[in-house]
N, C-alpha and C positions, 0 to 999 in steps of 0.2 A: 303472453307475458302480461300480470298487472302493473299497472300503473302507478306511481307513487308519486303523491304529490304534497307538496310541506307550504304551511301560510305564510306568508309573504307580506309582515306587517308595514314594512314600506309602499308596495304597490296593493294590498289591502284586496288580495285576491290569491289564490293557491295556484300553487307554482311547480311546473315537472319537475322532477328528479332524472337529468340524463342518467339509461342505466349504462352508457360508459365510461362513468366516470364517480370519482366519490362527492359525496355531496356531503361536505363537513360541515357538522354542526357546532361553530368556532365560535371566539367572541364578536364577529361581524357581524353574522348570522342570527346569534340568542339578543345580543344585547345593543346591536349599532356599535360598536367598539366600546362601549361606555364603561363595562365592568371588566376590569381588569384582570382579577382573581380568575379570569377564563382564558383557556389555554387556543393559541391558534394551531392552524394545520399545521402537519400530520400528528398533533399534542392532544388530540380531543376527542368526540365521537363522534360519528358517520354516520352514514346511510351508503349503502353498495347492492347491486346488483350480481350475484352469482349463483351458476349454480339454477338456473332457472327460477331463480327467488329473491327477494329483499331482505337483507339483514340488516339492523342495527348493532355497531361496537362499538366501543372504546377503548382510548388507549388514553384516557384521560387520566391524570398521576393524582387529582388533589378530591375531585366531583366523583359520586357514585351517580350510575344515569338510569332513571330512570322511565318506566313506560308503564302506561296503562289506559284501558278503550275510556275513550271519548263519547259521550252521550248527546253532545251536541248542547245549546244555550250560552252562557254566558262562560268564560274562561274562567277554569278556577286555580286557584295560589300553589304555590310550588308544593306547599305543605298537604293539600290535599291529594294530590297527585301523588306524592310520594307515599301518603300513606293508604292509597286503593292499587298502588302498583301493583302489576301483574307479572311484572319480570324486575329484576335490579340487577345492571352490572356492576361489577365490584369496582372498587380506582385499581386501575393499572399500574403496574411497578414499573420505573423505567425498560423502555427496549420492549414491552409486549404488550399484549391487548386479551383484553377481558372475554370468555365467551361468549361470541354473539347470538344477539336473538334474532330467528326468523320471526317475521313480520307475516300476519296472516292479513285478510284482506277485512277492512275497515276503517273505523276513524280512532287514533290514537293520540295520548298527550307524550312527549316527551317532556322529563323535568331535567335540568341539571344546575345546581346551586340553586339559586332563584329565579331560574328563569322555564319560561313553560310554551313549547312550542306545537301544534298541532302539526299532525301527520294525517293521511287520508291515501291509504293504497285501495285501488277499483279489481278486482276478481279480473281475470282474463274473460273475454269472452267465450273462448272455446277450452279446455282446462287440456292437459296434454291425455293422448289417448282416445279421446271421444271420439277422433276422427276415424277410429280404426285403426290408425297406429298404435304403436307403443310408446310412451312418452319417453324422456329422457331419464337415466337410469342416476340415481342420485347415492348409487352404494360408497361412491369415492368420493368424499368433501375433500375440499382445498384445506390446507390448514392453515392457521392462524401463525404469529410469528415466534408465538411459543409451540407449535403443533399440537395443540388439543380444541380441535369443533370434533366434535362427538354426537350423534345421533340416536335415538332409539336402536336404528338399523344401523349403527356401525357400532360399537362398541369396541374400545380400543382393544387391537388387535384383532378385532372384526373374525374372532373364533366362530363367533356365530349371533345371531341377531337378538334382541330383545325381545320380550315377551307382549302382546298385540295390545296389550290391556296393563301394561307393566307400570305407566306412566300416574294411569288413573286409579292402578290397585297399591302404589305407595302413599301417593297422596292422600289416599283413604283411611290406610293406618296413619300416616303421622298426623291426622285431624283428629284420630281416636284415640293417640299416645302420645301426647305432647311430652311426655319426659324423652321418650325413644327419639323424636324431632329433636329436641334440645341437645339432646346427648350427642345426636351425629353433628349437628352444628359446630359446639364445641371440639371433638373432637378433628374437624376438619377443617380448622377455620382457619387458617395459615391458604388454604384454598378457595374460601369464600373470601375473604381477603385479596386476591392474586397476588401473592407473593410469589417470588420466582423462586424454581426448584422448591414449593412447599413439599413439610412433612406433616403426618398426624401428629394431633398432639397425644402424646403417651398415655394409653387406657387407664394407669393408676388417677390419673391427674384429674381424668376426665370423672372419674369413681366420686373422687373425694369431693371437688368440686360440685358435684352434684348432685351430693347423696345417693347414690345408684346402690341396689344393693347385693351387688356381690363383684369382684374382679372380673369376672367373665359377663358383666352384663354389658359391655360393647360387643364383644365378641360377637354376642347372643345377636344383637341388635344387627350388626353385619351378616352374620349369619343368614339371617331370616329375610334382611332386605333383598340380599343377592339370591333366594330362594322366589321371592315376588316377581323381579324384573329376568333372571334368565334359566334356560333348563335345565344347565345342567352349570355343576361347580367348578371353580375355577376361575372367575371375575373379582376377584376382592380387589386387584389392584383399578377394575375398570368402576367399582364405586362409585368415589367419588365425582368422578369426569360426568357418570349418568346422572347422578344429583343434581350437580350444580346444571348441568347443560338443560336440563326438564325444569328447570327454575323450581326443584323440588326440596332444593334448600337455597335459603336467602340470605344478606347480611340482615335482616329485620330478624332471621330468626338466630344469627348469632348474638346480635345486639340483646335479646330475649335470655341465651342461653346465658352471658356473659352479667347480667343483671343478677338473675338466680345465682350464680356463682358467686358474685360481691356480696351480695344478700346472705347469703350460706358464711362467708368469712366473717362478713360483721357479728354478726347471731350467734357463731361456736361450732356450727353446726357441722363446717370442716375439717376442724377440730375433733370432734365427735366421732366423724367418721375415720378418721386417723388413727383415734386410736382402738376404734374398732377393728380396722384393719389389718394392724399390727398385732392383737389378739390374735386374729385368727391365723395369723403365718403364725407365730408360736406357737397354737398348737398343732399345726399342719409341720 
């Protein structure tokens, strides 16, 4: 088991994380009680032990929390952190918690509002297996208090597993098709959000909004993603849950989508496509 251990600006040395127990990252914790606007336990984010691993969540309602590696020198501003993050959970709707991030083993910053706190998890020393065993089998996660932690290898309804290289061959496209990234963002942002019981948002909407061009270019776009991450058809509804839990979409990239879309309203350009739109069901 690695070690996780968080700085400890009061005693000015790094500090275990019992893994029996959660280790809430509350207003005591970030700020000395001082900042109010932060929410105490069980209101906030954590740190937990399960599963043979370290997760980070939240069930924080107002902060989106972020995380990203730590390079080590001098502490940098909530601002920087949030914007080299390498995971973002979304705020939490009352009653549930945001997909957590598994913690791999290094030094990390958590941000949430303005406050910025260092992490530092140590590698086991012996990793499970090595011994000749078999490690412990990780096909069944616990679930969250809305039931969705999702895995590459478990994909909801755990029909059958993702593809080995799924995680690294979307990522690839959405760096080479930022409209395609844009587009699922928007379309799924009621989920990047964590709203509870979200739906998509309606493919016309997401069209018009952002100039795509033709009705069926969401479609196309889900199509083709759920042909990258699994083998065979029949995952459209496990989507979303692989996105967001691969931090393969973000709020930075609805914040992104959501700009384009204002940007397109002010201009006409939604406009435009509307009544483009509307043409062509006429003449269909």
């Amino acid at each position: 088991m690695g070690q996780l251990f968080i700085w400890s600006f009061l005693r000015d040395e790094w500090a275990p994380c019992p893994p029996d127990e959660i280790t809430w990252l509350d207003r005591g914790l970030l700020s000395g009680n001082e900042d109010l606007t932060l929410h105490r336990a069980p209101r906030c984010a954590g740190l937990r032990y399960v599963h043979h691993r370290w997760e980070l969540f939240s069930r924080d309602t107002t902060y989106r929390v972020y995380l990203g590696p730590h390079s080590g020198g001098t502490l940098p501003s909530a601002e920087a952190v949030q914007r080299a993050a390498r995971h973002v959970l979304p705020v939490a709707p009352a009653h549930y918690e945001a997909l957590p991030v598994v913690l791999e083993a290094g030094s990390w910053l958590v941000s949430v509002g303005s406050w910025v706190l260092p992490l530092r998890l140590d590698a086991p020393e012996r990793a499970p297996g090595q011994d000749g065993k078999p490690g412990p089998r990780s096909d069944k996660l616990p679930a969250t208090r809305d039931s969705r932690i999702l895995s590459k290898n478990s994909p909801a309804g755990a029909r059958s597993p993702a593809k080995d290289d799924a995680v690294a061959h979307v990522r690839a496209y959405f760096q080479r098709n930022a409209t395609a990234r844009l587009a699922m963002a928007f379309y799924y942002q009621e989920y990047i959000l964590g709203m509870a019981a979200p739906h998509p948002t309606a493919m016309m909407d997401v069209v018009i909004a952002l100039n795509l061009t033709g009705e069926g270019a969401v479609s196309d776009y889900k199509k083709l993603l759920q042909g990258f991450i699994w083998k065979e058809r029949g995952h459209a509804r496990d989507l979303a849950d692989f996105l967001l839990s691969n931090a393969l979409l973000t709020p930075a990239d609805l914040d992104q989508a959501r700009q384009v879309a204002a940007d397109n309203e002010r201009t006409g350009v939604c406009e435009t496509a509307r009544q483009r739109l509307r043409y062509r069901s006429r003449e269909d």
